[in-house]
PDBQT receptor file of N, H, CA, C and O in Angstrom, charges set to zero:
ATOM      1  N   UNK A   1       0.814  -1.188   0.000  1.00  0.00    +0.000 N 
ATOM      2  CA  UNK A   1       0.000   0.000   0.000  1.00  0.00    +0.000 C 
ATOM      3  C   UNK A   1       0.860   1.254   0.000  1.00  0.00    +0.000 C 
ATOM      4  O   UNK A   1       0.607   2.192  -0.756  1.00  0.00    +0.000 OA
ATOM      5  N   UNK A   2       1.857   1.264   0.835  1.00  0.00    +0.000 N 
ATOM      6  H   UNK A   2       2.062   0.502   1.449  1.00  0.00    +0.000 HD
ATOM      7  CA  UNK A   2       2.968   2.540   0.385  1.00  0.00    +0.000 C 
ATOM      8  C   UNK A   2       3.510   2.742  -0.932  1.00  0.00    +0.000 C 
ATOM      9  O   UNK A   2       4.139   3.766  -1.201  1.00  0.00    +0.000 OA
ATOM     10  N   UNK A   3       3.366   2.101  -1.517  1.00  0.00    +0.000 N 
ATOM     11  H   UNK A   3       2.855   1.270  -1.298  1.00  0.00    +0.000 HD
ATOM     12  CA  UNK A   3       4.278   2.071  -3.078  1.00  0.00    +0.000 C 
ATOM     13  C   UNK A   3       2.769   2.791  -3.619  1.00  0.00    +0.000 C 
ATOM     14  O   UNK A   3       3.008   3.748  -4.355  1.00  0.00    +0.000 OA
ATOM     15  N   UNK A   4       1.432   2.567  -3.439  1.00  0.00    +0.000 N 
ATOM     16  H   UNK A   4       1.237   1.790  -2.842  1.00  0.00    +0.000 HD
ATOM     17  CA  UNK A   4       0.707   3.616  -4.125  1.00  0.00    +0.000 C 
ATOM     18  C   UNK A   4       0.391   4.862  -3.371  1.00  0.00    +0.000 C 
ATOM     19  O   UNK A   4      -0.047   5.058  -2.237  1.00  0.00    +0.000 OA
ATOM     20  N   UNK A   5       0.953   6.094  -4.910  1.00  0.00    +0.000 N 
ATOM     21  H   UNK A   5       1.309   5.936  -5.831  1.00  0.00    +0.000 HD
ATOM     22  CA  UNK A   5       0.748   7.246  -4.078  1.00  0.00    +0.000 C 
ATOM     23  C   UNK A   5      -0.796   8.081  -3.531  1.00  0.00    +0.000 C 
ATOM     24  O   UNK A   5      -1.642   8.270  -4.405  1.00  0.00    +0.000 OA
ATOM     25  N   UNK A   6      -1.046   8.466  -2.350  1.00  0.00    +0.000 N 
ATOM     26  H   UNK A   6      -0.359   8.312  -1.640  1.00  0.00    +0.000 HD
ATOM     27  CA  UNK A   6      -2.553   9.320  -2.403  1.00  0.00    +0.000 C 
ATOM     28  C   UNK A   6      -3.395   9.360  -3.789  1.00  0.00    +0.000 C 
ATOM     29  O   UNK A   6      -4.474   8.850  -4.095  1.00  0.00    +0.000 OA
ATOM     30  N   UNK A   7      -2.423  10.214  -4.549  1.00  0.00    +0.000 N 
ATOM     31  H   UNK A   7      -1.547  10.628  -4.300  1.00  0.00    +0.000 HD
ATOM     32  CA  UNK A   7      -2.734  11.068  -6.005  1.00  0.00    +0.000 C 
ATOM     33  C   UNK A   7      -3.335  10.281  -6.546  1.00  0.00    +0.000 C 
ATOM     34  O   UNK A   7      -4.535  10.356  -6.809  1.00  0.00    +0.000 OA
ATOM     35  N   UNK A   8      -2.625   9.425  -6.794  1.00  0.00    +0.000 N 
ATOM     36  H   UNK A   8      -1.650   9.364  -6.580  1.00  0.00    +0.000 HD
ATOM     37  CA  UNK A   8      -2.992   7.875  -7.564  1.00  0.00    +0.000 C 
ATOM     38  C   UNK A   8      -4.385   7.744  -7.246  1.00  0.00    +0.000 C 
ATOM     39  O   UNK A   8      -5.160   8.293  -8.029  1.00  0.00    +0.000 OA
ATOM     40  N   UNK A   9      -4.871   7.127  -6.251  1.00  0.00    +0.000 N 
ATOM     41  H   UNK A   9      -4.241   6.681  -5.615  1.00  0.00    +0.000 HD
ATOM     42  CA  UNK A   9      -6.230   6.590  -5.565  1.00  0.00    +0.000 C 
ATOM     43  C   UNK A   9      -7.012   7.634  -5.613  1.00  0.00    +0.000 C 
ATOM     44  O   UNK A   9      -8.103   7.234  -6.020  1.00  0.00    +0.000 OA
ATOM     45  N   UNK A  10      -7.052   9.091  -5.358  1.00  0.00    +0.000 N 
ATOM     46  H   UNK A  10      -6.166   9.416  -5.027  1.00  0.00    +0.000 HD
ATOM     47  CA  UNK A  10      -7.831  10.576  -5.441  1.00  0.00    +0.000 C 
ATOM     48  C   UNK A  10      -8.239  10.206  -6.685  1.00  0.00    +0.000 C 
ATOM     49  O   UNK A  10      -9.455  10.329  -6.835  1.00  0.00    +0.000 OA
ATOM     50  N   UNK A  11      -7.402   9.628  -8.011  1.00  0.00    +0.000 N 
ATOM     51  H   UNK A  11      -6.415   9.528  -7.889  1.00  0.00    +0.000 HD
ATOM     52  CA  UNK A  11      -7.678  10.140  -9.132  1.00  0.00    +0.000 C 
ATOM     53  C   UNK A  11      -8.864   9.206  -9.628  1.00  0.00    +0.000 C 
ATOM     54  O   UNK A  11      -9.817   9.686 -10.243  1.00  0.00    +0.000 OA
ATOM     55  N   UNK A  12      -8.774   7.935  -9.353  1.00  0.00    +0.000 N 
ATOM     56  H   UNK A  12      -8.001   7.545  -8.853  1.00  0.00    +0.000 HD
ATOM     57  CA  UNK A  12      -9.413   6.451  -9.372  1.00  0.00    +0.000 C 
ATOM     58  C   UNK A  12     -10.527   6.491  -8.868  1.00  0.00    +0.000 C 
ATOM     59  O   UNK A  12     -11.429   5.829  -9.381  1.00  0.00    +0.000 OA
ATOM     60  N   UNK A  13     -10.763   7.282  -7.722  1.00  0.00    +0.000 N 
ATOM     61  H   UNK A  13     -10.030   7.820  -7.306  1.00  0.00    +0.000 HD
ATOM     62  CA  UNK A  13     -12.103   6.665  -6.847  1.00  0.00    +0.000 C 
ATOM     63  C   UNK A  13     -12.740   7.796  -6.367  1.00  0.00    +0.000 C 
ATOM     64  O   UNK A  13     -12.074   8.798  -6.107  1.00  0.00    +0.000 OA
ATOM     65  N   UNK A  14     -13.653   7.777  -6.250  1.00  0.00    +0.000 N 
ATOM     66  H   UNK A  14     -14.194   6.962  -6.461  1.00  0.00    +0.000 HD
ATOM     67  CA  UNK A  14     -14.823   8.826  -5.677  1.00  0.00    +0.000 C 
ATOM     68  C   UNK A  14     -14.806   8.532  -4.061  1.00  0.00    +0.000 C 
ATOM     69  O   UNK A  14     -15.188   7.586  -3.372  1.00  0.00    +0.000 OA
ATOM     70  N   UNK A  15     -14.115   9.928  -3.757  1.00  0.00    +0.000 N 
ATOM     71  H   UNK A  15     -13.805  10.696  -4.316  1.00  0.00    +0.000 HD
ATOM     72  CA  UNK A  15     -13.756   9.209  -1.620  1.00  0.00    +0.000 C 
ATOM     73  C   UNK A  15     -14.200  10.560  -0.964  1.00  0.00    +0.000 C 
ATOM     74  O   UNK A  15     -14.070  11.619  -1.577  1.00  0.00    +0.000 OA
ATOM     75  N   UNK A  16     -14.596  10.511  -0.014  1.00  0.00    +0.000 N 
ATOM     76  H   UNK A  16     -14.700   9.650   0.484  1.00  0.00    +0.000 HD
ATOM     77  CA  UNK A  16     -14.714  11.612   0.645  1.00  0.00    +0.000 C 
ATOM     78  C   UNK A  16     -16.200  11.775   1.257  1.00  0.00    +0.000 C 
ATOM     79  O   UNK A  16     -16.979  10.886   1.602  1.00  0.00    +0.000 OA
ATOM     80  N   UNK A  17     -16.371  13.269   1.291  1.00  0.00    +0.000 N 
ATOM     81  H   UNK A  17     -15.739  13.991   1.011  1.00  0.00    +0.000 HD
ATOM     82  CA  UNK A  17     -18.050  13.678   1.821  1.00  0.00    +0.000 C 
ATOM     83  C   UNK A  17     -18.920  13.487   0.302  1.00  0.00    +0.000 C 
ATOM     84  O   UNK A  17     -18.549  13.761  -0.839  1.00  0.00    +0.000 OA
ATOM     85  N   UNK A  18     -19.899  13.048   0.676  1.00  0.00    +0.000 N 
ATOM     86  H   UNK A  18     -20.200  12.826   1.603  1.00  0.00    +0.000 HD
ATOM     87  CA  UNK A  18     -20.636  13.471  -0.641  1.00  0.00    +0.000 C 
ATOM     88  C   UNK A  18     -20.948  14.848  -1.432  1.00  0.00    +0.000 C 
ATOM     89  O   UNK A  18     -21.431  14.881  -2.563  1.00  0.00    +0.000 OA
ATOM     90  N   UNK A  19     -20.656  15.784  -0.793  1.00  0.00    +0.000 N 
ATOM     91  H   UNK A  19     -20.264  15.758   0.126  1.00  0.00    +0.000 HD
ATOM     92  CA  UNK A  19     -20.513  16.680  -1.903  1.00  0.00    +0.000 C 
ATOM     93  C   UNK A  19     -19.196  16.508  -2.602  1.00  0.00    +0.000 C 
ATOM     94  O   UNK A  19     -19.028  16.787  -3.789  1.00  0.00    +0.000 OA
ATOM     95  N   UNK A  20     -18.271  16.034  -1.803  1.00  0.00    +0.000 N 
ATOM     96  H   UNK A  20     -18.408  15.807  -0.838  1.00  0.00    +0.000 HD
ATOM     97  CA  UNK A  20     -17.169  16.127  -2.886  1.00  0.00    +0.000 C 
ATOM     98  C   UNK A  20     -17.381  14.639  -4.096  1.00  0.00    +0.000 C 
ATOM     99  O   UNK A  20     -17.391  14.726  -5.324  1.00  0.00    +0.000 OA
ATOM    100  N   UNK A  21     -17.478  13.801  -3.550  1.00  0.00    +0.000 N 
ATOM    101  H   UNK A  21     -17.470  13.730  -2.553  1.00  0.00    +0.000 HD
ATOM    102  CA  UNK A  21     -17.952  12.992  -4.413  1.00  0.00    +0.000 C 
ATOM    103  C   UNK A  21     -19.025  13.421  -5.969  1.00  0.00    +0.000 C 
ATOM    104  O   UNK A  21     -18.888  13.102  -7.150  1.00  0.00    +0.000 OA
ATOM    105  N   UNK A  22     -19.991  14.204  -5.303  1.00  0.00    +0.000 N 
ATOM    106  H   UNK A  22     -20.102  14.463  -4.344  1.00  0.00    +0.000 HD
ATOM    107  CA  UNK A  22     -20.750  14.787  -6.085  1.00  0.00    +0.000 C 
ATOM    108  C   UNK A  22     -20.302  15.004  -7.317  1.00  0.00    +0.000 C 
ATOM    109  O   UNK A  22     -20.446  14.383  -8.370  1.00  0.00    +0.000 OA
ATOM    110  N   UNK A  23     -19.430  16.511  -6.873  1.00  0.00    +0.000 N 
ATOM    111  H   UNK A  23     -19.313  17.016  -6.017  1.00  0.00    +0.000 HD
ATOM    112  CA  UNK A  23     -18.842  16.978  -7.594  1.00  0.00    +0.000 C 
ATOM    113  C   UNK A  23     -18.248  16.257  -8.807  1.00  0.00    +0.000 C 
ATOM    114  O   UNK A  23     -18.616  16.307  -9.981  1.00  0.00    +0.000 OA
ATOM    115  N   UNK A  24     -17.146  15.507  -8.193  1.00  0.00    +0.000 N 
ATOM    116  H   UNK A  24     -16.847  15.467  -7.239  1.00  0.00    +0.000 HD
ATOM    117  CA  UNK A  24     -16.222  14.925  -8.510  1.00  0.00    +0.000 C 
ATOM    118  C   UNK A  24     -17.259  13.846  -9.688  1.00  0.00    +0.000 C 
ATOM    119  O   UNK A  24     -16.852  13.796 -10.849  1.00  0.00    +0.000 OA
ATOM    120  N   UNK A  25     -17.937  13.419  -9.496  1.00  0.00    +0.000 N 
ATOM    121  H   UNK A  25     -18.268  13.459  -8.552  1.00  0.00    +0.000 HD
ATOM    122  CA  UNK A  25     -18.897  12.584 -10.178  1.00  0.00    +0.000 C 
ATOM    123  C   UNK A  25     -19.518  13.374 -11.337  1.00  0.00    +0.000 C 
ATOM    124  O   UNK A  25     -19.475  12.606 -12.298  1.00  0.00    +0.000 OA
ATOM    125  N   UNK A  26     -19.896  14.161 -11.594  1.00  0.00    +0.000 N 
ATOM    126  H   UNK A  26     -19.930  14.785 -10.813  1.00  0.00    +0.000 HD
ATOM    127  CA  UNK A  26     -20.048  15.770 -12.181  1.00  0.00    +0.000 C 
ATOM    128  C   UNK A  26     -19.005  15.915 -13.287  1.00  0.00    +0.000 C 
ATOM    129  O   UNK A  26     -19.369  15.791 -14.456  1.00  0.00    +0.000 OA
ATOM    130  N   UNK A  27     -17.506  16.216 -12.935  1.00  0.00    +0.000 N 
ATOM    131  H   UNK A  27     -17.211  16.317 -11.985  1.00  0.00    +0.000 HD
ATOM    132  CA  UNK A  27     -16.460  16.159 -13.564  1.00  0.00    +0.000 C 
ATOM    133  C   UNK A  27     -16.271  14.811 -14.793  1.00  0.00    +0.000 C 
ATOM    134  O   UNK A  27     -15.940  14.704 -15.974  1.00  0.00    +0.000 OA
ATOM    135  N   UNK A  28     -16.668  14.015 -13.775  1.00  0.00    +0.000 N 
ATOM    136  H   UNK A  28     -16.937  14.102 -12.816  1.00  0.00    +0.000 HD
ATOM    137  CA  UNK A  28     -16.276  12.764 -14.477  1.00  0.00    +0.000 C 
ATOM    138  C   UNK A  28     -16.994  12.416 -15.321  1.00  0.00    +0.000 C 
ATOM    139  O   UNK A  28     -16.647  11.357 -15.846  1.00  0.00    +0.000 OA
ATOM    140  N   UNK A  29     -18.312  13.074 -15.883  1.00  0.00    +0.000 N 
ATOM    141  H   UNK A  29     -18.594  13.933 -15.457  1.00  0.00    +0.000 HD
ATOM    142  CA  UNK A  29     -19.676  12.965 -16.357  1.00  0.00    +0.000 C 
ATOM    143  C   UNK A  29     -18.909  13.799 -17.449  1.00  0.00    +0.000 C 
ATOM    144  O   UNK A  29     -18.804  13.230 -18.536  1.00  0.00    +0.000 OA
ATOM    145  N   UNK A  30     -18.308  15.163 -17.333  1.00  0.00    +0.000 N 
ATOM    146  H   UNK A  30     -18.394  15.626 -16.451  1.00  0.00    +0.000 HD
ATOM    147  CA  UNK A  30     -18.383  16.021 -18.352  1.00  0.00    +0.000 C 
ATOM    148  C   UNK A  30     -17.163  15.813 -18.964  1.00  0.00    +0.000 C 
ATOM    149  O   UNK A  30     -16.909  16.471 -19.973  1.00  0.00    +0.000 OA
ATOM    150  N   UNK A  31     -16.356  15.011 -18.535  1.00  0.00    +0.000 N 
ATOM    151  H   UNK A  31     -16.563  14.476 -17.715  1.00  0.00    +0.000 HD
ATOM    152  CA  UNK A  31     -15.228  14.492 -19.145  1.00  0.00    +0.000 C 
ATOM    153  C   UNK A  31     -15.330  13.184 -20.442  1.00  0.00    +0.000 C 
ATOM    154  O   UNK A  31     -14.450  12.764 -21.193  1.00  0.00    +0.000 OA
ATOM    155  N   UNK A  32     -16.807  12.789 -20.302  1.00  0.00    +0.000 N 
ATOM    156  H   UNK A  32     -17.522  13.130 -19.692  1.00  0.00    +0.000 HD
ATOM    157  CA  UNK A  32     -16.946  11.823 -20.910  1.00  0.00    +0.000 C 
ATOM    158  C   UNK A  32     -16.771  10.690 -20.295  1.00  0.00    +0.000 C 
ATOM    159  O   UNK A  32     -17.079   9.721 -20.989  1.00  0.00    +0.000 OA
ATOM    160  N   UNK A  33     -16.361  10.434 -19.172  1.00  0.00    +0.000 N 
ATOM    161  H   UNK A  33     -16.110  11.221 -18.609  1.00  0.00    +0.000 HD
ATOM    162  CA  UNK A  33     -16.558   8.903 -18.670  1.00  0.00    +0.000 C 
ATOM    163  C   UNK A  33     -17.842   7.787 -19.145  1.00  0.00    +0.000 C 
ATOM    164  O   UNK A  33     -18.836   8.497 -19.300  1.00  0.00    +0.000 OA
ATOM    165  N   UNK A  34     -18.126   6.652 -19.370  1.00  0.00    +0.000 N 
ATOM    166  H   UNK A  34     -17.319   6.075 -19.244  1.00  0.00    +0.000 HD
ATOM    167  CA  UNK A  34     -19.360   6.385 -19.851  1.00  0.00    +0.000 C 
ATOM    168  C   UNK A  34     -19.516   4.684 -18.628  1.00  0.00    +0.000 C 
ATOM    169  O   UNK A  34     -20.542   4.007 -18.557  1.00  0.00    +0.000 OA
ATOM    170  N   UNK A  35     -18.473   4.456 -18.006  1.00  0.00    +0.000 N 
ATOM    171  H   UNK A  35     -17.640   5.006 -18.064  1.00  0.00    +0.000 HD
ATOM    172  CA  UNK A  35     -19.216   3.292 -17.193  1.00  0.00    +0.000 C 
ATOM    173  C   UNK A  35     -18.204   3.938 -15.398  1.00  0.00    +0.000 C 
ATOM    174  O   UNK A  35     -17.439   4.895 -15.266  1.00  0.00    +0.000 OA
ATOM    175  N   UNK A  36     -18.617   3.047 -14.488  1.00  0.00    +0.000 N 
ATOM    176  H   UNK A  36     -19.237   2.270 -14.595  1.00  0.00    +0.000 HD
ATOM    177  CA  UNK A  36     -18.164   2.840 -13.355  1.00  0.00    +0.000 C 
ATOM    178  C   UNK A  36     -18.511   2.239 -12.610  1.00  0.00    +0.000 C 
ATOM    179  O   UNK A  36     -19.729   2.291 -12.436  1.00  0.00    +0.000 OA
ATOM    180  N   UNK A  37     -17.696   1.288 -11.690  1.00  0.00    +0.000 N 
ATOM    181  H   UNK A  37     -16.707   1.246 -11.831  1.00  0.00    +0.000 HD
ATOM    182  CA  UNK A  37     -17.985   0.171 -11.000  1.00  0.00    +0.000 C 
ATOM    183  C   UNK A  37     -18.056   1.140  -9.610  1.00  0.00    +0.000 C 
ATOM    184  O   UNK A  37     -17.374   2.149  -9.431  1.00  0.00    +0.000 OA
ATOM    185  N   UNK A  38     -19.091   0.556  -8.639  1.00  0.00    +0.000 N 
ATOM    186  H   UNK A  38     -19.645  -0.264  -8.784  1.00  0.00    +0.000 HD
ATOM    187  CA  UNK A  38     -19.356   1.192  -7.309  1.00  0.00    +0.000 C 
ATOM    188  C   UNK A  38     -19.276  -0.361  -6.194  1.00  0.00    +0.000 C 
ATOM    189  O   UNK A  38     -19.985  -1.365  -6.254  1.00  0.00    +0.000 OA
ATOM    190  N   UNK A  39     -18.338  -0.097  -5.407  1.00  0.00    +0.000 N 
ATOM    191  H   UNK A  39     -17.761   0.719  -5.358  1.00  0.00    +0.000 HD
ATOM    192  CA  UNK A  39     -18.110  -0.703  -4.560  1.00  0.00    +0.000 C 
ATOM    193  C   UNK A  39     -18.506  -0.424  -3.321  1.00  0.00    +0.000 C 
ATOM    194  O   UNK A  39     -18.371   0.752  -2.981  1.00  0.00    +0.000 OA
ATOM    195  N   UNK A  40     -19.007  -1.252  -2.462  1.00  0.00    +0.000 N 
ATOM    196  H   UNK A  40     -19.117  -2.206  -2.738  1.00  0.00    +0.000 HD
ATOM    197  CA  UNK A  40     -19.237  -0.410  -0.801  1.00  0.00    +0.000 C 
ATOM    198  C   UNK A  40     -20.496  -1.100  -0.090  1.00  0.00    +0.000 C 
ATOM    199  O   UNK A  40     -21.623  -1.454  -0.437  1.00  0.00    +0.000 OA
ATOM    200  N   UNK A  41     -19.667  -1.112   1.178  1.00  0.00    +0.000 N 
ATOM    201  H   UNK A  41     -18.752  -0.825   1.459  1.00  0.00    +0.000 HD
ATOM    202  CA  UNK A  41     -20.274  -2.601   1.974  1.00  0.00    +0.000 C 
ATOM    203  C   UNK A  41     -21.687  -1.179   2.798  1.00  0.00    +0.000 C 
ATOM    204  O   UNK A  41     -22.256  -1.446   3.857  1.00  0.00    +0.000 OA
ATOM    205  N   UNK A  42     -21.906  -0.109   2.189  1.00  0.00    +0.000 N 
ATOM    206  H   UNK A  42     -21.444   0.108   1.329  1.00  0.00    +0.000 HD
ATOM    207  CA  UNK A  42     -23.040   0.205   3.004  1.00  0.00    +0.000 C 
ATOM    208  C   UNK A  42     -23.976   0.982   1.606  1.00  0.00    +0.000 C 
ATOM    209  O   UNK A  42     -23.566   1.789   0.770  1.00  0.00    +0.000 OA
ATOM    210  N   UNK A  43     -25.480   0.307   1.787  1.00  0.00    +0.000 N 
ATOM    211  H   UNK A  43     -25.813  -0.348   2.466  1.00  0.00    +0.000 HD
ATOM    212  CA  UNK A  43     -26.771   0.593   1.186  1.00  0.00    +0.000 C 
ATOM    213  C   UNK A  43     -26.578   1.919   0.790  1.00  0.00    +0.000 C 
ATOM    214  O   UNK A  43     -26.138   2.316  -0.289  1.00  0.00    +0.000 OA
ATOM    215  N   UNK A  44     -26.899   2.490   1.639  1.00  0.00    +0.000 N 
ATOM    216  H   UNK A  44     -27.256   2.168   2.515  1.00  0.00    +0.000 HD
ATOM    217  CA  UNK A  44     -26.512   4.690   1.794  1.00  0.00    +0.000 C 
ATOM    218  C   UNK A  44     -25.655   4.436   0.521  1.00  0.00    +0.000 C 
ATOM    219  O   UNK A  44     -25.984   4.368  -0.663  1.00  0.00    +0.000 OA
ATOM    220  N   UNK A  45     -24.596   4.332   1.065  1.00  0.00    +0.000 N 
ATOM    221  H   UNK A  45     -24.328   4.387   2.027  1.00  0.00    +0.000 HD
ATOM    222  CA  UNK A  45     -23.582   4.349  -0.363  1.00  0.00    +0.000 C 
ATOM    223  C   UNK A  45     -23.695   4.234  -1.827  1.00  0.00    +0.000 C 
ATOM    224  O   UNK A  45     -23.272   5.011  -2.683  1.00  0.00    +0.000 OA
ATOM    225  N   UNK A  46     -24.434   2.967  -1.985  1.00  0.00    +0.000 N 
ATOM    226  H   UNK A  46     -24.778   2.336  -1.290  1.00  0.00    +0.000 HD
ATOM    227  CA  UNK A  46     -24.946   2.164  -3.318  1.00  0.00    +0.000 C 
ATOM    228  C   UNK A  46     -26.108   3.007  -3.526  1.00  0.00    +0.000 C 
ATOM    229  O   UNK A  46     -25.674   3.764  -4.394  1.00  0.00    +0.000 OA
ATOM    230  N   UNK A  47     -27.272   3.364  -3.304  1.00  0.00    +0.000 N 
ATOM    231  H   UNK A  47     -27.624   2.749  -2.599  1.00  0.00    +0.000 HD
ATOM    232  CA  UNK A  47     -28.651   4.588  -3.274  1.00  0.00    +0.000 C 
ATOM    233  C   UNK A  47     -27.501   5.725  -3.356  1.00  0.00    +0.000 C 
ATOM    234  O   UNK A  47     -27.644   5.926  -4.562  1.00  0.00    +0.000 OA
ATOM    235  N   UNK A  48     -26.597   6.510  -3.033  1.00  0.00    +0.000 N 
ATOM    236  H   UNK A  48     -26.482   6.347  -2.053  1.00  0.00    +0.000 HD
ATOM    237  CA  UNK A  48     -26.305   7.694  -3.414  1.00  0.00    +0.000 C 
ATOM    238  C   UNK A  48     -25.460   7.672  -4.835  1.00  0.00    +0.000 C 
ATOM    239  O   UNK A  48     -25.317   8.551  -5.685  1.00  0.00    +0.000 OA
ATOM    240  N   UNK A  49     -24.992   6.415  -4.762  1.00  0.00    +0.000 N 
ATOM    241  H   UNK A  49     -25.108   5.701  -4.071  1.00  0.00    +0.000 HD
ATOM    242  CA  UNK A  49     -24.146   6.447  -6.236  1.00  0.00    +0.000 C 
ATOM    243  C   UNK A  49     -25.233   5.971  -7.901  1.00  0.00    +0.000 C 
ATOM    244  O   UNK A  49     -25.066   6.046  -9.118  1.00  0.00    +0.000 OA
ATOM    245  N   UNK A  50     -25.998   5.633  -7.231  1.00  0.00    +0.000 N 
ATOM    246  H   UNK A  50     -26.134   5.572  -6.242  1.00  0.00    +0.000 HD
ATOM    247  CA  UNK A  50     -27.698   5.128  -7.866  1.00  0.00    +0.000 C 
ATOM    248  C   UNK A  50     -28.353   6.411  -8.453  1.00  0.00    +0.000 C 
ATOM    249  O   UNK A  50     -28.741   6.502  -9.618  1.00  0.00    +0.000 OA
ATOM    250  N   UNK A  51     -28.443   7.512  -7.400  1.00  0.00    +0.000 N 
ATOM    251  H   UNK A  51     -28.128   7.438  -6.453  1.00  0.00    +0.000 HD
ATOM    252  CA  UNK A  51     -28.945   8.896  -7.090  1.00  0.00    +0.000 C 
ATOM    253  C   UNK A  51     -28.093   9.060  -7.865  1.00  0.00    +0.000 C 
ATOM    254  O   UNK A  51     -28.354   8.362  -8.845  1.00  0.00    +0.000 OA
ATOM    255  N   UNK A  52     -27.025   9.694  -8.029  1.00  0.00    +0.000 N 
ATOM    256  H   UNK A  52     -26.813  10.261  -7.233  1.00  0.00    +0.000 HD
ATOM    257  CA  UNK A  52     -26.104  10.276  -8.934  1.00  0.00    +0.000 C 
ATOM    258  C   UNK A  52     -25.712  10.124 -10.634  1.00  0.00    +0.000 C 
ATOM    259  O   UNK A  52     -25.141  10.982 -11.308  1.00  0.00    +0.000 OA
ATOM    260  N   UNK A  53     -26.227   8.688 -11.131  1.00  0.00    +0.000 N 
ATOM    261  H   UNK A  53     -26.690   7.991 -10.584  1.00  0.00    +0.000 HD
ATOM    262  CA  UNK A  53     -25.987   8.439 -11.715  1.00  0.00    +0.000 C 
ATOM    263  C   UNK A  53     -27.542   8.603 -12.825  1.00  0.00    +0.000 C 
ATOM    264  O   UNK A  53     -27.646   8.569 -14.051  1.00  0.00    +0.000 OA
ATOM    265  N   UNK A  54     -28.179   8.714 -12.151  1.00  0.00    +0.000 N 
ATOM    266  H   UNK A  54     -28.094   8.742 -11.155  1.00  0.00    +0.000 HD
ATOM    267  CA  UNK A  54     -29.979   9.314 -12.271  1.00  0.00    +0.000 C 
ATOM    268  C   UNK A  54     -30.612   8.070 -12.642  1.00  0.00    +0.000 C 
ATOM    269  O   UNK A  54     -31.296   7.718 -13.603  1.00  0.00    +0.000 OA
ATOM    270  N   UNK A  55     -30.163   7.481 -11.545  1.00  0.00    +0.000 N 
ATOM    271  H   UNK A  55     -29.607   7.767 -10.764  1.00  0.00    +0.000 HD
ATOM    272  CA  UNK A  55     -31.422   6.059 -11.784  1.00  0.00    +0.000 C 
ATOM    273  C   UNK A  55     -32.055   6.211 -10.389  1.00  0.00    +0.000 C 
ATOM    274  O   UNK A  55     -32.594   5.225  -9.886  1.00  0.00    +0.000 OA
ATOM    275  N   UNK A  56     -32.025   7.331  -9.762  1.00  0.00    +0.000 N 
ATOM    276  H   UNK A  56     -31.587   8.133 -10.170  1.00  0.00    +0.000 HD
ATOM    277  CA  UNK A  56     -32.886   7.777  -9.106  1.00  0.00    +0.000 C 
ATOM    278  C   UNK A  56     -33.338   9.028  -8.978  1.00  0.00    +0.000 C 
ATOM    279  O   UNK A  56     -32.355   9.769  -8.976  1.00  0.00    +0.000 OA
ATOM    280  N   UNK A  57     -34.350   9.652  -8.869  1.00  0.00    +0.000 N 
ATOM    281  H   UNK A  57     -35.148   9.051  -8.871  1.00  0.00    +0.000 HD
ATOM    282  CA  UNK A  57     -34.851  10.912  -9.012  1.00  0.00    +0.000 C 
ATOM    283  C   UNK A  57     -34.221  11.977  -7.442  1.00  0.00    +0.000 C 
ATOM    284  O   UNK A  57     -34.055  13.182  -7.631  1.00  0.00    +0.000 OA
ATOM    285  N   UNK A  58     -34.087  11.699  -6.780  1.00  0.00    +0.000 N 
ATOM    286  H   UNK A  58     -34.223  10.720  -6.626  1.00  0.00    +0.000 HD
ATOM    287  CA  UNK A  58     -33.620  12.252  -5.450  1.00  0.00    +0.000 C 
ATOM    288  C   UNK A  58     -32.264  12.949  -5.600  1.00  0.00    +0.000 C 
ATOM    289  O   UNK A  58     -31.964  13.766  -4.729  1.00  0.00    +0.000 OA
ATOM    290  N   UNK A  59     -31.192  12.661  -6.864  1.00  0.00    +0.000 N 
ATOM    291  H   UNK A  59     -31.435  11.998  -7.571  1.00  0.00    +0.000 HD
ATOM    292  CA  UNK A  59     -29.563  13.315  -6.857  1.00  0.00    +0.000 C 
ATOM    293  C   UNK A  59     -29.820  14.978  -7.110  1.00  0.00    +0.000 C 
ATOM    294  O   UNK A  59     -28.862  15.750  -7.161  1.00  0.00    +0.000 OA
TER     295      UNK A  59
Protein backbone atom coordinates (compact mmCIF):
# COMPACT_ATOMS: atom_id res chain seq x y z
CA UNK A 1 0.00 0.00 0.00
CA UNK A 2 2.97 2.54 0.39
CA UNK A 3 4.28 2.07 -3.08
CA UNK A 4 0.71 3.62 -4.13
CA UNK A 5 0.75 7.25 -4.08
CA UNK A 6 -2.55 9.32 -2.40
CA UNK A 7 -2.73 11.07 -6.00
CA UNK A 8 -2.99 7.87 -7.56
CA UNK A 9 -6.23 6.59 -5.56
CA UNK A 10 -7.83 10.58 -5.44
CA UNK A 11 -7.68 10.14 -9.13
CA UNK A 12 -9.41 6.45 -9.37
CA UNK A 13 -12.10 6.66 -6.85
CA UNK A 14 -14.82 8.83 -5.68
CA UNK A 15 -13.76 9.21 -1.62
CA UNK A 16 -14.71 11.61 0.65
CA UNK A 17 -18.05 13.68 1.82
CA UNK A 18 -20.64 13.47 -0.64
CA UNK A 19 -20.51 16.68 -1.90
CA UNK A 20 -17.17 16.13 -2.89
CA UNK A 21 -17.95 12.99 -4.41
CA UNK A 22 -20.75 14.79 -6.08
CA UNK A 23 -18.84 16.98 -7.59
CA UNK A 24 -16.22 14.93 -8.51
CA UNK A 25 -18.90 12.58 -10.18
CA UNK A 26 -20.05 15.77 -12.18
CA UNK A 27 -16.46 16.16 -13.56
CA UNK A 28 -16.28 12.76 -14.48
CA UNK A 29 -19.68 12.97 -16.36
CA UNK A 30 -18.38 16.02 -18.35
CA UNK A 31 -15.23 14.49 -19.14
CA UNK A 32 -16.95 11.82 -20.91
CA UNK A 33 -16.56 8.90 -18.67
CA UNK A 34 -19.36 6.39 -19.85
CA UNK A 35 -19.22 3.29 -17.19
CA UNK A 36 -18.16 2.84 -13.35
CA UNK A 37 -17.98 0.17 -11.00
CA UNK A 38 -19.36 1.19 -7.31
CA UNK A 39 -18.11 -0.70 -4.56
CA UNK A 40 -19.24 -0.41 -0.80
CA UNK A 41 -20.27 -2.60 1.97
CA UNK A 42 -23.04 0.20 3.00
CA UNK A 43 -26.77 0.59 1.19
CA UNK A 44 -26.51 4.69 1.79
CA UNK A 45 -23.58 4.35 -0.36
CA UNK A 46 -24.95 2.16 -3.32
CA UNK A 47 -28.65 4.59 -3.27
CA UNK A 48 -26.30 7.69 -3.41
CA UNK A 49 -24.15 6.45 -6.24
CA UNK A 50 -27.70 5.13 -7.87
CA UNK A 51 -28.95 8.90 -7.09
CA UNK A 52 -26.10 10.28 -8.93
CA UNK A 53 -25.99 8.44 -11.71
CA UNK A 54 -29.98 9.31 -12.27
CA UNK A 55 -31.42 6.06 -11.78
CA UNK A 56 -32.89 7.78 -9.11
CA UNK A 57 -34.85 10.91 -9.01
CA UNK A 58 -33.62 12.25 -5.45
CA UNK A 59 -29.56 13.32 -6.86
Amino acid sequence: MAAVPDEFIDEAALLGPKERIRKRYRDWVDAGFTGLTVGANQDEAVRFMAELAGLNQRA
